[in-house]
C-alpha positions, 0 to 999 in steps of 0.5 A: 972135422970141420967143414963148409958147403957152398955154392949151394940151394938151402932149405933150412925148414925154418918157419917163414925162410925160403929157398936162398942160395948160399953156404953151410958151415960145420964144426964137429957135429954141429951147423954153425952158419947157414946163410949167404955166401962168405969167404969162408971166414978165415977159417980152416977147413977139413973138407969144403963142398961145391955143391954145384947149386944143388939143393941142401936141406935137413935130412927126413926123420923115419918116425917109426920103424922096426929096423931089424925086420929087414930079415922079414922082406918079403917073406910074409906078404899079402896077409891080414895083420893079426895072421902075420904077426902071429903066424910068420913074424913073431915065431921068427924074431924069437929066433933072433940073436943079438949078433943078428939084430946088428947086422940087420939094423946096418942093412937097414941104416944103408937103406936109409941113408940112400933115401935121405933118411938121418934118424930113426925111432926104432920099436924093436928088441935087443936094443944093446945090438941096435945101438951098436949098430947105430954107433959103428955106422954113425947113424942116429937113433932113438929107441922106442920101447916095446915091452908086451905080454911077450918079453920085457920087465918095468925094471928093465924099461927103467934101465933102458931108459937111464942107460941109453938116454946117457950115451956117450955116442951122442947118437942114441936116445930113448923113449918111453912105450910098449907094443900095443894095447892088444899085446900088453897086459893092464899091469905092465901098461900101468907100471909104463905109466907110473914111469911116465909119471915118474921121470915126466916122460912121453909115451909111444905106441902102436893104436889103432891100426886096424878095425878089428883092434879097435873092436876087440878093445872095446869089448874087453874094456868098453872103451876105444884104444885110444881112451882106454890108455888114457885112462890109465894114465899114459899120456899125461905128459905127452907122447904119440901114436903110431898108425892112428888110423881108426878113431872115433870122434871122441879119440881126437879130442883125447889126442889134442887134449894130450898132446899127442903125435900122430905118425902116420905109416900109409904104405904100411897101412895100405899093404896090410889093408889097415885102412887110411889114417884122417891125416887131414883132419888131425892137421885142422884139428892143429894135431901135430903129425909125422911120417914114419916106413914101419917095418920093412917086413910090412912096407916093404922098403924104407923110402921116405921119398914113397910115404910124403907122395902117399900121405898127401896122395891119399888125403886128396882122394879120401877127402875129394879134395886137391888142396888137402895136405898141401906139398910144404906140409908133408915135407915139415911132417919128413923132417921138422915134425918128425924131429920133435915126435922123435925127441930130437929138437936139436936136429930140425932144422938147418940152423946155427947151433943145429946138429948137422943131420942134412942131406943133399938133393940133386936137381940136376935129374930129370923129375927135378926139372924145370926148378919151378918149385923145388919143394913140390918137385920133392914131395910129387917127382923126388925119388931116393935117385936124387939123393945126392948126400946123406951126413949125420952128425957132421959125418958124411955117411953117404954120396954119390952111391958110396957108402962111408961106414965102418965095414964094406956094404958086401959084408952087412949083405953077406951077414943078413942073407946068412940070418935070413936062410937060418931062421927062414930056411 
């Protein structure tokens, strides 16, 4: 499928590269030329876009997520995090089949793509399902593993990590990780680490989310989350933490010593009171940080348009400073950053050689005018209304309201309620 896009605005997120009027250009998965208008090259198009001056630009990256959780919307709400894990979400996934996973991670890759959302890192079970799931759709997605005290073998990471990191589908990718330090025993973290060490691999997990976690691990162990994973060894070859909210001073040297990503989930953290990550000074510190929902049982939605308005929001408030985490920083952190934290270099920018994971915004809205600044429009007046397109891998997934998947939206609705009223009542 090859296809050209012009007559269009264009925001490559390349370093230094404004807005430009122009074309975009796509041979199967992959962008080929992105730059000012041409006649089309002689070439032969399977489809070709007018896109009316509206806005193209790489599509956001939800660098954490928990895609099947979609079953737990609304059902577990205004709780302390260790009672809802424990009391509603755990008893509840334990009923989870694998025909159930991939209904709920269909649910869950229509919300985002109807907010421009064209990959995900996705912390969940019944992986075999997921990626089914992303396949049929054509969605993309990256496995972070979850083992924990719960479920799981080193043996089956290992295979986990051969099986999906060669997926023909060229959509599904893996990486190394485990639930959280409060969940995993000593044993199971260090055979993580020895796999680290073993294949050079990056390392992903939740830390430091709440007060109570941080306190309970420095009992356990005399140190803070943060240091004591690092002590065992990790992160010597890179990785990330999810949440990353509570630190102390000596957590930020370890993470810009190893480093680590930050993906920050603030309508997460602000629901289930976990407080607010110091994004502002992970950024003057030069940590590199991304933004990710969470799951849809603690966010509730699965809105990247509502965290870039939160991540600078807050910073502004917390730090009593209007110039905290400027507008073009929090839409590097939605796409750019979000790709590198993922593993997904090839999928950054809206750039020759590029998978072509992008998404159109249409500026003939209201929030969107007058087009004064068109980036800063997205971070403090977009919505998921001016999601106008949403393609990945070359593949239009999403326009104008209409989903282009491999079954009918009523069918994954139907299937999820089902889930739904049988594990929930």
């Amino acid at each position: 499928m090859n296809t050209r896009i012009y007559n269009a605005k264009i925001l490559t997120m390349e370093e230094d590269r404004a807005i430009f009027e122009g074309e975009l250009w796509i041979e199967g998965d992959t962008i080929t030329y992105a730059g000012p208008a041409k006649s089309g090259g002689g070439k032969e198009w399977d489809e070709q876009i007018d896109a009316e001056g509206n806005l193209v630009m790489p599509g956001f990256k939800n660098a954490h997520t928990h895609s099947a959780m979609t079953f737990l919307r609304s059902h577990a709400d205004d709780m302390k995090l260790d009672e809802w894990l424990n009391t509603r979400v755990f008893p509840a996934e334990a009923k989870l089949t694998d025909r159930d996973i991939y209904w709920l991670t269909k649910l869950a890759v229509m919300e985002y793509l109807t907010s421009g959302i064209t990959a995900m890192f996705d912390m969940y079970m019944h992986r075999a399902a997921g990626a089914e799931a992303a396949r049929d759709t054509g969605f993309r997605n990256v496995f972070c593993e979850s083992i924990n005290n719960f479920g799981g073998t080193i043996e089956e990471v290992e295979e986990d990590y051969h099986t999906y990191n060669q997926d023909e589908s060229r959509l599904v990718s893996y990486q190394l990780g485990f639930h959280a330090e409060y969940t995993t025993s000593r044993e199971l973290m260090e055979g993580i680490a020895g796999l680290s060490e073993k294949y050079k691999a990056p390392v992903y997990v939740h830390c430091s989310e709440t007060r109570k976690e941080v306190e309970e691990c420095r009992e356990r162990t005399g140190m803070t989350p943060v240091a004591y994973m690092d002590s065992l060894g990790l992160f010597r070859h890179g990785g990330g933490l999810f949440h990353g909210v509570h630190m102390d001073d000596a957590d930020f040297d370890i993470i810009k010593e190893r480093g680590l990503w930050i993906v920050t989930n603030p309508a997460s953290n602000l629901k289930l009171a976990s407080g607010i990550a110091p994004v502002k000074r992970y950024l003057d510190m030069g940590i590199p940080v991304a933004i990710g929902t969470d799951g849809p049982a603690s966010n509730n939605c699965l809105d990247m348009f509502r965290e870039m308005f939160l991540v600078t929001g807050l910073q502004k408030a917390v730090c009593d400073d209007p110039e905290a985490v400027p507008a073009m920083e929090v839409l590097k952190m939605a796409t750019v950053n979000g790709a590198h934290a993922m593993g997904l270099p090839e999928c950054d920018t809206l750039s020759a050689g590029k998978k072509a994971d992008l998404i159109m915004i249409d500026l003939m809205q209201p929030n969107m005018q007058p087009l004064q600044n068109i980036e800063k429009n997205i971070v403090y007046s977009g919505s998921k209304q001016n999601v106008k397109m949403t393609m990945v891998g070359g593949k239009i997934l999403y326009r104008g309201g209409e989903f282009f998947l491999d079954c009918p939206a009523e069918e994954i609705y139907r299937e999820a309620n089902a889930t739904a009223r049988r594990i929930l009542g």
